[in-house]
SEVO-736399 format. One record per residue (C-alpha): x, z, y; residue in three letters. Coordinates in steps of 0.5 Angstrom, whole numbers, plus 2048, in hexadecimal, padded with zeros to 3 digits. Each point is the difference from the previous one (the first is absolute). Layout:
XZYALA...
END
This chain:
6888F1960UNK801804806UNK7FD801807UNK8047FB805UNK7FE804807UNK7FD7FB805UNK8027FD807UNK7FE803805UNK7FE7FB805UNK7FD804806UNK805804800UNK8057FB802UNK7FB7FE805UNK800807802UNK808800801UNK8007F9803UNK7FB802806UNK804806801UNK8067FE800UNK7FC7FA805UNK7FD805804UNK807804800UNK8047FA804UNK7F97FF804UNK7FF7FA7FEUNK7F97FC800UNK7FD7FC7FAUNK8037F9803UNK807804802UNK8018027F9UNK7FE7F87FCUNK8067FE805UNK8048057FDUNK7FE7FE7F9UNK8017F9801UNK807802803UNK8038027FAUNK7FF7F97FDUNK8017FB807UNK8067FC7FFUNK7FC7FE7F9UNK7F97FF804UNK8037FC804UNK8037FB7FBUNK7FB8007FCUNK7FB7FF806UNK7FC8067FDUNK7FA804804UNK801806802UNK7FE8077FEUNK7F8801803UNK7FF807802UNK7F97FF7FEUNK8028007F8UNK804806802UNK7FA803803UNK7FB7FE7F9UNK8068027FCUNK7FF807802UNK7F9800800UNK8017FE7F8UNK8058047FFUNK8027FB7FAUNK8057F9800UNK8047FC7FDUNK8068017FEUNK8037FB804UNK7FD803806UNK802807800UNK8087FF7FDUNK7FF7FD808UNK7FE806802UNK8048047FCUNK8067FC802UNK7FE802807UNK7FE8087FFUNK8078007FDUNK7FD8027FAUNK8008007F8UNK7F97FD7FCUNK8028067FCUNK7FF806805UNK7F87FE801UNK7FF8017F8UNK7FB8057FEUNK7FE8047FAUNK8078017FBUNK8047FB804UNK8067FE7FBUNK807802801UNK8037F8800UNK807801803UNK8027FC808UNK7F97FF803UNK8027FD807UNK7FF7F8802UNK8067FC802UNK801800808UNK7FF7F9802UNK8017FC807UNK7FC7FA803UNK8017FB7FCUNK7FD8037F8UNK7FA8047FFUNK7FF8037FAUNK7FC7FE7FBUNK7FD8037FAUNK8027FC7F9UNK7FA8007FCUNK8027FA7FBUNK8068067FFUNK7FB8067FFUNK7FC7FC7FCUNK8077FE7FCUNK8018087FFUNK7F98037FFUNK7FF7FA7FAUNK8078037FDUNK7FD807801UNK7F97FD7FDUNK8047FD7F9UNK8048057FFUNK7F98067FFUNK7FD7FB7FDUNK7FA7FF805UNK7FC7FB802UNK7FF7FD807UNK7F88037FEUNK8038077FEUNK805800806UNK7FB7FE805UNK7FA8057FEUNK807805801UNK8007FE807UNK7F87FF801UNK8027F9802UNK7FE7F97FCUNK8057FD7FDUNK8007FA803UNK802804806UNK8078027FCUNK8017F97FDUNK7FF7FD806UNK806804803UNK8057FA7FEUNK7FF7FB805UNK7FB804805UNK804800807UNK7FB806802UNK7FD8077FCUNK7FE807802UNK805804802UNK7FC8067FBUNK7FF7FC7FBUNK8097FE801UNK802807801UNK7FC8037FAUNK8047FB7FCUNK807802802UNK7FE8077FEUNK7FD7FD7F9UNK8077FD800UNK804806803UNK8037FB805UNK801801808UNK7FC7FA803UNK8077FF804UNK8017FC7F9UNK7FA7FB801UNK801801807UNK8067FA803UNK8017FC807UNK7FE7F9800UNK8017FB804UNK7FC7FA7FEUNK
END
């Protein structure tokens, strides 16, 4: 099988902080700005708030769940794609959908997990073989179908597998 590159979490850390520290915005000031992008669904849902104390060990991390950084990246204006490192594959229009307050966009595991066992079937690869391609259990790829949460890593290194732009596993829900 071929290399998948690796999402490069650090990185849109890095870009996170300096687009922060652009707008001079402090830590506080840009968990607001996060909690924003989805305020009118907050409040329905009566949902919390973005802590800028998990922005803060985010960035010390450098990793998250994909959950976490679609948030991110909607805010930064940015695609998953372009912090992709090592032979990033060419997959067609990568940008995530412009949402307002009432939505948020939210990956569709069980929908990736749809993909990738297609994918897996039609190689003739067992879970074992595709997990031990990706350095990964395979429970943590079977587990896709009905996880809420995975790592944003482990999800984008699948797209790049399936030659797909996470756009397409990427939607606005409302709950």
């Amino acid at each position: 099988m071929v290399a998948v590159p690796v999402f490069d979490g650090a990185a849109l850390v890095a870009a996170l902080d300096a687009r922060r520290v652009e707008l001079g915005l402090g830590w506080p000031a840009l968990a607001e700005a996060l909690t924003q992008q989805s305020s009118r669904l907050r409040a329905e849902l009566s949902d919390h708030a973005v802590c800028s104390g998990a922005l803060v060990r985010t960035v010390t991390r450098g990793s998250m769940s994909c959950q976490y950084a679609v948030m991110l990246l909607q805010w930064l204006g940015r695609a998953p794609e372009e912090f992709l490192t090592g032979g990033r594959r060419e997959v067609g229009e990568v940008r995530l959908l412009s949402v307002s307050s009432d939505v948020r966009l939210r990956w569709d595991l069980p929908q990736l997990h749809g993909a990738v066992d297609a994918q897996r079937r039609q190689h003739d690869l067992t879970w074992v073989a595709l997990a031990t391609h990706f350095g990964c259990t395979p429970s943590r790829l079977t587990n896709l179908r009905s996880a809420r949460l995975a790592d944003m890593d482990l999800t984008m290194r699948l797209t790049q597998w399936l030659g797909l732009p996470a756009a397409e596993f990427v939607h606005p829900a409302s709950w």
